[in-house]
N, C-alpha and C positions, 0 to 999 in steps of 0.2 A: 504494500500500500504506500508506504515513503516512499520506494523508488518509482513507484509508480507517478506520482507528486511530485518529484523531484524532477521525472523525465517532463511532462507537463510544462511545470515552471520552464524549463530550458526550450524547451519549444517554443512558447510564447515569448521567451525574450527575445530569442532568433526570428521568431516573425517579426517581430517590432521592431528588431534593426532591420531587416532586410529590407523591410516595408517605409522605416526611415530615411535609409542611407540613399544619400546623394548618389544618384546615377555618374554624373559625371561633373565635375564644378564647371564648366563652361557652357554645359547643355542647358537648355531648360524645354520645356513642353507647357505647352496655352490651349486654351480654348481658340478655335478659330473665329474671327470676326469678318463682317462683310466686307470692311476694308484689302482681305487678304486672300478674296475672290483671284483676283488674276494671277498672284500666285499658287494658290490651289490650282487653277485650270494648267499652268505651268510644270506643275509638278504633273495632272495628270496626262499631259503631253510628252511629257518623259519618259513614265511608265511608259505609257502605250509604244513608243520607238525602245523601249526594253526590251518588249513582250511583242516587236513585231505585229501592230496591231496600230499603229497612227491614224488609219483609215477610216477605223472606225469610229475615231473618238468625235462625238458632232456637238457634245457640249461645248455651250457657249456661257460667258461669264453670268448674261442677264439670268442663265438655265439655274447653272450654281449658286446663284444667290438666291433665288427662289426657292430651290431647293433646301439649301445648307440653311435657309434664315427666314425664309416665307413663313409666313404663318400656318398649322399645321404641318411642320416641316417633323420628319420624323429621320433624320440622320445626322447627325454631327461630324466635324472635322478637330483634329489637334492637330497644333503644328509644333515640331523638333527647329529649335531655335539653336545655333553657337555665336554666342557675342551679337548677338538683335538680329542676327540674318539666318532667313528660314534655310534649312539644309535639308527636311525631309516635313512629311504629314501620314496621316491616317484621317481615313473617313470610318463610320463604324456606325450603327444602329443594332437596336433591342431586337432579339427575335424572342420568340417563346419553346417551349419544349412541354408538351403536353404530359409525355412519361416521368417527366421530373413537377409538373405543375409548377414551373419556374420558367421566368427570364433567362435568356442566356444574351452575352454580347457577338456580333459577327461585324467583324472586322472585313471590309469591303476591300480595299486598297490600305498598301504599307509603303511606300516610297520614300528612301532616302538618297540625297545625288551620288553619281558614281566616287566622287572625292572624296565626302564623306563616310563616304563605309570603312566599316571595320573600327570605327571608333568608337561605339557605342549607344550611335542616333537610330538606326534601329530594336537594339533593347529596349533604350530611354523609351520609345514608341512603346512598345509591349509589355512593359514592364507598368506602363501609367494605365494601361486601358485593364490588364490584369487586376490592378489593384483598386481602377471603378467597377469591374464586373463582380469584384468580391464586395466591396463597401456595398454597391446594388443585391448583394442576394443573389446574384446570378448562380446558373444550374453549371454552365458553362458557357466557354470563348472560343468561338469558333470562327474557320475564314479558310480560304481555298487556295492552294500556288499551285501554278500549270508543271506538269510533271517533268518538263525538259529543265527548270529551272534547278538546276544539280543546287547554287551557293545557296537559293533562300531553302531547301527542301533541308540541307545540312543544319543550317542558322536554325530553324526551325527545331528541328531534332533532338539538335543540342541544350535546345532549353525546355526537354522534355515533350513534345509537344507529339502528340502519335498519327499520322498518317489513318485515314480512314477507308483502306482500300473495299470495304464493301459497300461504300454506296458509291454511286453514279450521279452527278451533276445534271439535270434536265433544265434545256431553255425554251422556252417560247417568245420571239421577238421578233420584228417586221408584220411581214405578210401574215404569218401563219401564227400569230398571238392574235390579229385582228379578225383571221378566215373563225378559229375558233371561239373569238368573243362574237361573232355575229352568227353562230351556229344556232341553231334552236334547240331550245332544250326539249329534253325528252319528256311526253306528256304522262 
């Protein structure tokens, strides 16, 4: 029973540093504001020429702002600061998990620029929206990287994080999100 109390106690104090300690003393992480629209779109122009995918990206600032700050807006952005200059972001919204009757957080986009990697401005990311998804009660934190992507699927790994190889990603978008919303429903 003591050492059972004793393991306890040291648990919790290793949470509370872990959960205190400074990520990095140069980094910081904010709240996005609508001022920091066109570098959001910025950042998400980057990904997308990451990820081979520039083509498709068709947001526009007025979109994001709407989006990220419109009222009923249901997604958020943080941005990875060094010395007042953004170097990376994450966007993120609530989902739900029914088998857990809990929130969980999904992490949409993680972007830090190619310079800045390897210093920590990806952590800093993950390590701040971890520790809103825990303060929120969340069930879990979840978010998706394309499989060619060897450095984030490692980065990932490494901070414990497990690859969900039995489900399957499904989209519906364009044509055929609109052929199925104008289907008739079955009587």
């Amino acid at each position: 029973m003591i050492r059972a109390r004793a393991a306890g106690r040291w648990a919790r104090y290793h949470r509370r540093r872990l959960y205190e300690r400074p990520v990095m003393s140069k980094l910081t992480i904010r709240a996005a504001e609508p001022a920091d629209v066109p570098q959001i779109l910025a950042f998400v122009r980057e990904l997308a020429i990451y990820e081979k995918a520039l083509d498709e990206v068709v947001a526009t600032e007025a979109m994001l702002e709407t989006s990220l700050f419109g009222p009923g807006s249901t997604v958020d952005a943080v941005l990875c600061e060094r010395d007042g200059r953004a170097i990376g972001f994450a966007v993120y919204f609530f989902n739900y998990s029914t088998w857990l009757g809990r929130n969980g957080l999904y992490l949409e986009d993680l972007f830090v620029q190619p310079a800045a990697r390897g210093e920590g401005a990806g952590r800093a990311l993950l390590v701040h929206l971890a520790r809103m998804a825990v303060d929120r009660g969340c069930g879990r934190f979840e978010w998706s990287v394309l499989d060619w992507n060897r450095p984030a699927i490692d980065f990932y790994e490494s901070l414990g994080a497990v690859a969900q190889s039995e489900w399957i990603g499904y989209r519906l978008e364009g044509p055929a999100l609109r052929r199925l919303a104008e289907t008739a429903s079955p009587a």
